[in-house]
C-alpha positions as CSV (number, residue, x, y, z in Angstrom):
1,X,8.1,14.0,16.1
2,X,8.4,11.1,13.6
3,X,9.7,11.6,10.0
4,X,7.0,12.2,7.8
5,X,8.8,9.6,5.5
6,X,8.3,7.2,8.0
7,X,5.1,6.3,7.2
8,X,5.8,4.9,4.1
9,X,7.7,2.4,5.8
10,X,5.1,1.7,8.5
11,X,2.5,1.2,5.5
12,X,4.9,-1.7,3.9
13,X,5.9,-3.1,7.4
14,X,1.7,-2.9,9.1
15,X,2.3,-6.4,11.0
16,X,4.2,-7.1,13.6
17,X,3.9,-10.9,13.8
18,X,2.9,-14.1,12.3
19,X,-0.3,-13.9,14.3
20,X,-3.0,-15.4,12.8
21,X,-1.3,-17.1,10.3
22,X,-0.1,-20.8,9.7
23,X,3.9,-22.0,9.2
24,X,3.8,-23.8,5.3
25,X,6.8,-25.5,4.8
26,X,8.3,-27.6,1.4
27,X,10.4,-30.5,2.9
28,X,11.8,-29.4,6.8
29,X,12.3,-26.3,5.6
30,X,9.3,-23.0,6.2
31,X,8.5,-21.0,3.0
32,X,5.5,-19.5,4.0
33,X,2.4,-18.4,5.6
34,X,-1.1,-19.2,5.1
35,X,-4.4,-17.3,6.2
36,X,-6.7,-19.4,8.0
37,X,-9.0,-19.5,5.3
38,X,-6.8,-20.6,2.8
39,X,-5.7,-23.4,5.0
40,X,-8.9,-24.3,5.6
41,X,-9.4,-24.5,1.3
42,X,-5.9,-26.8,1.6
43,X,-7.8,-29.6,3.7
44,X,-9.8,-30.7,0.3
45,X,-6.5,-31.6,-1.3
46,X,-4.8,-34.5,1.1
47,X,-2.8,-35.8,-1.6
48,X,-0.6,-32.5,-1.7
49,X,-0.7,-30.9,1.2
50,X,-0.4,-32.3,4.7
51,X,-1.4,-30.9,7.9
52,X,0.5,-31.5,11.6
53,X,1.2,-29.7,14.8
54,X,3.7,-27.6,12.8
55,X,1.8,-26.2,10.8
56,X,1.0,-27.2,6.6
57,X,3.9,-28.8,4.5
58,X,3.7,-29.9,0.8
59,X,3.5,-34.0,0.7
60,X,6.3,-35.3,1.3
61,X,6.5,-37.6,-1.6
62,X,7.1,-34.7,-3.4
63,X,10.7,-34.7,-3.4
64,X,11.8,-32.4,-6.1
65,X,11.1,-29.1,-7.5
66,X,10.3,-30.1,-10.6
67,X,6.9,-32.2,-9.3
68,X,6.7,-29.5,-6.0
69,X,5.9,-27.4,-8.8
70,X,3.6,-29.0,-10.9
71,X,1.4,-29.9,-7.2
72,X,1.7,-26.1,-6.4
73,X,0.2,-25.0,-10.2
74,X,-2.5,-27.7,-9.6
75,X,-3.4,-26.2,-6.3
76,X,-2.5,-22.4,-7.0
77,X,-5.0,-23.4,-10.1
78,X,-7.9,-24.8,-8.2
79,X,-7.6,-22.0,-5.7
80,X,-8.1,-19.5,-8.2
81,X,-11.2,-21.3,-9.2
82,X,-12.2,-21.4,-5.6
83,X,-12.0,-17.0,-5.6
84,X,-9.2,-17.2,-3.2
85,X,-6.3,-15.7,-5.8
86,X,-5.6,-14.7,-8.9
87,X,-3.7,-16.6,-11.5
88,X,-1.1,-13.9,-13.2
89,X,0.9,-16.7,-15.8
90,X,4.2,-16.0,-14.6
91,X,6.0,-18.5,-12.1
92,X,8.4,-17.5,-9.2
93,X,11.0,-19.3,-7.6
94,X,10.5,-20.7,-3.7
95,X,13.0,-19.9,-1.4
96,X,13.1,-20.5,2.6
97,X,15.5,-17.4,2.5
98,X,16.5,-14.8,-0.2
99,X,18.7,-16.0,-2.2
100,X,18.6,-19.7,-1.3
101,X,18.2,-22.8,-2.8
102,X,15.1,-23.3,-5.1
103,X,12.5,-26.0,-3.6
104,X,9.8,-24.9,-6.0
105,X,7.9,-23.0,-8.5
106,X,4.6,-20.7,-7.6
107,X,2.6,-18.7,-10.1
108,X,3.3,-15.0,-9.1
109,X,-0.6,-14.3,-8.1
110,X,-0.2,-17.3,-5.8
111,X,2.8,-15.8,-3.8
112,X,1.1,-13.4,-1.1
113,X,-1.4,-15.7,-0.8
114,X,1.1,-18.9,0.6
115,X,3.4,-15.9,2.1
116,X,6.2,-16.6,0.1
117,X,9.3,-14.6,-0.1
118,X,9.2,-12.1,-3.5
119,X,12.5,-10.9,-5.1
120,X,12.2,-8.2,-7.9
121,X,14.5,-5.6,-8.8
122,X,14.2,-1.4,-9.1
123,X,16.0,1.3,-10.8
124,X,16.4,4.6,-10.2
125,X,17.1,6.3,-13.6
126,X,19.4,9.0,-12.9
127,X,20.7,12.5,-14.4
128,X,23.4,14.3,-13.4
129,X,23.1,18.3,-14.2
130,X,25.0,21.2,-12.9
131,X,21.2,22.6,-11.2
132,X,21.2,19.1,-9.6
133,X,19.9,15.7,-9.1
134,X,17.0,14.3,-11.7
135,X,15.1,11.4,-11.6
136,X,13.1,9.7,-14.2
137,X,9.7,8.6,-13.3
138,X,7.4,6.7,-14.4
139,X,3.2,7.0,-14.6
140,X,1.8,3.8,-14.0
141,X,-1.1,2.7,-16.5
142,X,-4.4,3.2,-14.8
143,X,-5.5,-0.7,-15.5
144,X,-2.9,-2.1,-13.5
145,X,-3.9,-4.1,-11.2
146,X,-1.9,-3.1,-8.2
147,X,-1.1,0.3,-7.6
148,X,-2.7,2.2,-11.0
149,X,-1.8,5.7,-11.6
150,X,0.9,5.7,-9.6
151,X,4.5,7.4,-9.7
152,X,6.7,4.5,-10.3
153,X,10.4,3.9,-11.0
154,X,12.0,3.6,-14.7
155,X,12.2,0.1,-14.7
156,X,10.9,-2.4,-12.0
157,X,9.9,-5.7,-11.6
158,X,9.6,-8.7,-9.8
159,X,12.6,-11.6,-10.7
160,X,10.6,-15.1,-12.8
161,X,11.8,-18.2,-11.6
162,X,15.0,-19.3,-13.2
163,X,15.9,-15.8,-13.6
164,X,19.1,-13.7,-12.1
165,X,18.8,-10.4,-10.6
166,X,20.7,-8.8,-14.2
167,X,19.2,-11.1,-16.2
168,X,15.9,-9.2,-14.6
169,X,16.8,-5.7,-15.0
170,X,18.2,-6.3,-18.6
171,X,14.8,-7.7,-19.4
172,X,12.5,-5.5,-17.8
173,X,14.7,-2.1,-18.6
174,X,14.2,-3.1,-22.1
175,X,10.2,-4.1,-21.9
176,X,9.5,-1.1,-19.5
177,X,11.5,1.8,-20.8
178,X,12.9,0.9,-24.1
179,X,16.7,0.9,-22.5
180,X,19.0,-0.9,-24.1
181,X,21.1,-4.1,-22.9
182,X,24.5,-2.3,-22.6
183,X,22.8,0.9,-20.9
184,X,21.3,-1.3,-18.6
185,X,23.9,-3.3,-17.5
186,X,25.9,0.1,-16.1
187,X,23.6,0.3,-13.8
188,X,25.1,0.1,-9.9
189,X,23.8,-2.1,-7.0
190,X,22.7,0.5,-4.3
191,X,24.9,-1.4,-2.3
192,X,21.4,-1.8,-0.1
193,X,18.7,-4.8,0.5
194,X,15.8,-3.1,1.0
195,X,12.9,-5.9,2.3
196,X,9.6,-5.8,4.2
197,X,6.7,-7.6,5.7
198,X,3.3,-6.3,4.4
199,X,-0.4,-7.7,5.6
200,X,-2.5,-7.1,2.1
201,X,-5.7,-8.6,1.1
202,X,-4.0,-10.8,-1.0
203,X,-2.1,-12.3,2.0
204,X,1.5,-11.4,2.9
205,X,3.8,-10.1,1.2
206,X,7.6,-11.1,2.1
207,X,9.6,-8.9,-0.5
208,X,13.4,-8.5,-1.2
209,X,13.8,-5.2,-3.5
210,X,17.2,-4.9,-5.4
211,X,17.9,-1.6,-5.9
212,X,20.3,-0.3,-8.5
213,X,20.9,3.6,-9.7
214,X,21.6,4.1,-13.5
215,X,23.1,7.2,-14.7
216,X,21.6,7.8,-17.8
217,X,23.2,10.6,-20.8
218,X,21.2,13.5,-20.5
219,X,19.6,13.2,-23.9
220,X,18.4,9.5,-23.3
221,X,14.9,9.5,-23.5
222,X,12.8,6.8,-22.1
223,X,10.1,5.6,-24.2
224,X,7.2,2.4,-22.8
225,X,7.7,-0.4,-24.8
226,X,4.9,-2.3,-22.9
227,X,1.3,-1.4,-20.9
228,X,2.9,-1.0,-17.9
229,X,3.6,2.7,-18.0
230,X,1.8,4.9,-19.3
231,X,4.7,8.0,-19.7
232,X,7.9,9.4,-18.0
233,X,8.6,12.7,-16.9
234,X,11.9,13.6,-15.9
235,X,11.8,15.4,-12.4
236,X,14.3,17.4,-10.3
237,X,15.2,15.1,-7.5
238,X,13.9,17.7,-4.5
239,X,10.4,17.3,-6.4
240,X,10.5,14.0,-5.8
241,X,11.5,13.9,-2.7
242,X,8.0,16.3,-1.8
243,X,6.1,13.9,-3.4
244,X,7.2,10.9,-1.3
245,X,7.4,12.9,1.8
246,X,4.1,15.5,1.4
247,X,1.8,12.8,-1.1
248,X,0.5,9.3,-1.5
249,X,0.9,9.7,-5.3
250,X,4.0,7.0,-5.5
251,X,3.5,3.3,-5.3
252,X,4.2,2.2,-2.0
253,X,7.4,0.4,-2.3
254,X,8.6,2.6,-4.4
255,X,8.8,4.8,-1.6
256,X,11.1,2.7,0.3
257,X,13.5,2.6,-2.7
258,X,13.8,6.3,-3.1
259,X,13.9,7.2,0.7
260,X,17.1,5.0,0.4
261,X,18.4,7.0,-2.5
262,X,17.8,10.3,-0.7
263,X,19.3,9.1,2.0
264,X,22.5,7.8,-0.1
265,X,22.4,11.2,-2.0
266,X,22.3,13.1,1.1
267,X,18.9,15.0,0.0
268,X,18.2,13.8,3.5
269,X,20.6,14.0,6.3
270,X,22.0,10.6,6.7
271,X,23.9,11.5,10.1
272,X,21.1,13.1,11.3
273,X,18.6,11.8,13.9
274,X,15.3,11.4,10.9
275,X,18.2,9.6,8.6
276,X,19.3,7.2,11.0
277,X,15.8,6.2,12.1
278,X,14.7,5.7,8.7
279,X,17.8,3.9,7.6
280,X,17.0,1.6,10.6
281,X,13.3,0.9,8.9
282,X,14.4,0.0,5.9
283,X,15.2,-3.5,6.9
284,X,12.7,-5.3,8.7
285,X,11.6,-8.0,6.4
286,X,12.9,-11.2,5.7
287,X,16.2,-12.5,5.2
């Protein structure tokens, strides 16, 4: 009988192929992956984007990121005029692979639409007590435009163009959660790359998750410093863990993150047949 964890990790992995969709590359190298509809928007604009047996590629006379990105605004603008994304005013970087060179620039509501790789990072605020394992979680604010109300880490967030993964938690543990710059920065890589491949009616999703655990003093108190979050609650760990496993209440990726840290805590069995199987899920996107 499959894990009942498991479906969290079919949810964020729900295609099994490129069917459908169309190769977009920058240069020789493939970035992307566009619905047929938005390709078909892409035929009006000849003087950026180019069309071969291939697939779609960004003009070649385009030759560095500085004016790949200023086509790609131009486009990811008109598009959004067009209905077929939504503008969000905060560029990413373009990558054939994670951590690869840049080739370009994309505005963030732009990404699932050309199926570009994502890279953000998550923290799992921790706190160490003699009953046990507590997490701090987060409520989502119920505007938000993905995912509203949900459970949510303490700090999260997808990594802006020019950006480095620490520069990114620094940043976002101090707009999110009120957590200062030196507490932030003792925060420890997971040690695991969590990714996946997600069909959404945005487009597709590629993300990379960097996942870090903070241990946190036990009389550190969070406190939202933006509209992202609406509270946090500081939970026993095993609650948590039956609200991924028994509920939909936490954001979906979320849910991959902290079936990795219950697996690395040994909340579940890691040796066991349910931990290796999910272990085994938990990296089947790109990169």
């Amino acid at each position: 009988m499959p894990s009942p964890f498991q479906r969290h990790i079919d949810a964020c992995n729900n295609t099994g192929s490129p069917a459908g969709l169309i190769p977009f590359r920058i240069g020789r190298a493939p970035v992307g992956w566009l619905g047929p509809d938005l390709a078909r928007a892409l035929t009006f604009f000849p003087r950026e984007v180019h069309f071969d047996a291939e697939g779609v590629a960004l003009a070649a006379r385009l030759r560095t990121p500085a004016a790949r990105s200023e086509a790609l605004s131009g486009l990811a603008q008109a598009l959004a005029e067009r209905g077929h994304l939504r503008i969000r005013g905060e560029a990413f970087d373009v990558r054939a692979t994670p951590g690869g060179p840049v080739v370009a620039t994309l505005d963030r509501g732009a990404v699932p639409a050309f199926g570009v790789i994502a890279e953000g990072v998550h923290v799992n605020g921790l706190v160490r007590r003699a009953d046990g394992l507590h997490v701090w979680v987060g409520h989502r604010a119920a505007h938000k435009a993905v995912a509203p109300g949900k459970l949510d880490h303490l700090v999260a967030g997808g990594i802006p163009a020019g950006h480095t993964i620490e520069q990114t938690l620094v940043k976002e543990a101090g707009e999110e959660a009120s957590i200062p710059p030196a507490l932030a920065l003792g925060a420890r890589p997971s040690g695991t790359r969590l990714s996946y491949v997600m069909r959404t009616e945005e487009g597709l999703r590629r993300d990379v998750l960097h996942a870090f655990d903070l241990d946190l003093p036990d009389d550190f108190v969070p406190v939202p410093h933006d509209d992202e979050v609406e509270r946090f609650e500081l939970w026993p760990a095993r609650r948590l863990l039956e609200a991924v496993r028994d509920t939909d209440d936490v954001k979906f990726n979320v849910n991959l993150v902290l079936i990795d840290l219950f697996l690395r805590e040994r909340l579940i069995d890691p040796d066991g047949a349910e931990g290796r199987a999910l272990r085994a899920g938990l990296d089947q996107g790109p990169g």
